[in-house]
VEXDREN-2710 file (C-alpha; in Angstrom, 1 decimal):
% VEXDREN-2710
k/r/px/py/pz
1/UNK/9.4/-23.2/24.3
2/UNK/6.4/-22.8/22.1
3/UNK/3.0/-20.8/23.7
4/UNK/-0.4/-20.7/23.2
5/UNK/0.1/-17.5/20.7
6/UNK/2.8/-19.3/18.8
7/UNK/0.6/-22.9/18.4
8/UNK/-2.9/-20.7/17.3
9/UNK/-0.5/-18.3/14.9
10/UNK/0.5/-21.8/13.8
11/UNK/-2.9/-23.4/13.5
12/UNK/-4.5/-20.0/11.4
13/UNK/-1.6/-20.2/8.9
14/UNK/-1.9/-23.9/8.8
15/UNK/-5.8/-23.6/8.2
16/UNK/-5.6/-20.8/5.2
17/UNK/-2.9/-23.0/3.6
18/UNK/-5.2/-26.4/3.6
19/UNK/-8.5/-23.8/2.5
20/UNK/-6.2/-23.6/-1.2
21/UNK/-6.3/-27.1/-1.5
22/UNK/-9.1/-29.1/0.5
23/UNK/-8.5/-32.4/-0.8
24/UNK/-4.5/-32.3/-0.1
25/UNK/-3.1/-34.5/2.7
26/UNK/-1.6/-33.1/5.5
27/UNK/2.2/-34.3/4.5
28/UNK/1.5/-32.4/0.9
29/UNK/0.3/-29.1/2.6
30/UNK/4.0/-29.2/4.3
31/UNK/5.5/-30.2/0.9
32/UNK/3.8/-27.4/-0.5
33/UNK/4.5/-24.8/2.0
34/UNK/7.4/-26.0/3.7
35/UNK/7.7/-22.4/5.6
36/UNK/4.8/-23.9/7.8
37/UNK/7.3/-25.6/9.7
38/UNK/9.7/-22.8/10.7
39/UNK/9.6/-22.4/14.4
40/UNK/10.0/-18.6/13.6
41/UNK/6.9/-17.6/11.3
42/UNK/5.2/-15.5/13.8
43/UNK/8.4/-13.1/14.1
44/UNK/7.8/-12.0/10.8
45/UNK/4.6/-10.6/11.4
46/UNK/4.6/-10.3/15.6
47/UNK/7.3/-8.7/17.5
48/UNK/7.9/-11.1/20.8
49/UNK/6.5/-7.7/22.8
50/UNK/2.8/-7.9/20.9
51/UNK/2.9/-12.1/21.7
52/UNK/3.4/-11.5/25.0
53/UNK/1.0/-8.9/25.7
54/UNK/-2.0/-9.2/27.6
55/UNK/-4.2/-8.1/25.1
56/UNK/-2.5/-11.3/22.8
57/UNK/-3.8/-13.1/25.4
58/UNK/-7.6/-12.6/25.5
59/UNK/-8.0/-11.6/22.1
60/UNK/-7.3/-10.9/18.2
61/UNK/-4.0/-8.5/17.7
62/UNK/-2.8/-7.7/14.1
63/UNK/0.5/-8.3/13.4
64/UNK/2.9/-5.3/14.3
65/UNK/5.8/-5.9/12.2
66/UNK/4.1/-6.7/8.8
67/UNK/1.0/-7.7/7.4
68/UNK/0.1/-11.4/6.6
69/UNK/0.4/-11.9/2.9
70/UNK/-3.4/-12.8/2.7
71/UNK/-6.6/-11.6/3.6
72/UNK/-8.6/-14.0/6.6
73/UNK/-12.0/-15.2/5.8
74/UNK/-15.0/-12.8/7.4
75/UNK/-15.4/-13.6/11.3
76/UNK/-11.6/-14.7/11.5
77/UNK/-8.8/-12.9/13.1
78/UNK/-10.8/-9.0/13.4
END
């Protein structure tokens, strides 16, 4: 079962991906960056205990388990 922390995680990465390539189709983002669509991508930054806390909730939380490969845009995230 997907929550609201996995489907916004999701919707960030997804966003940063389409900002490399603003003219690409949907289909050719996930051709490009096929990890987009493992169910899982959030573990490798978030530990289940940070998704679930209340602070994740209400609020930004930086990943606890390693940092996102890429820097988000000013006013994102932070």
């Amino acid at each position: 079962m997907s929550t609201f922390d996995d489907l916004m995680g999701e919707v960030m990465s997804t966003a940063y991906h389409m900002g490399e390539a603003p003219a690409e189709s949907f289909p050719e983002l996930l051709q490009r960056n096929p990890g987009l669509l493992d169910k899982r991508l959030l573990t490798r930054f978030y530990s289940s205990r940070a998704l679930a806390s209340a602070k994740a909730r209400t609020e930004w939380v930086e990943p606890d388990v390693k940092p996102f490969p890429f820097t988000l845009p000013q006013g994102q995230g932070v």
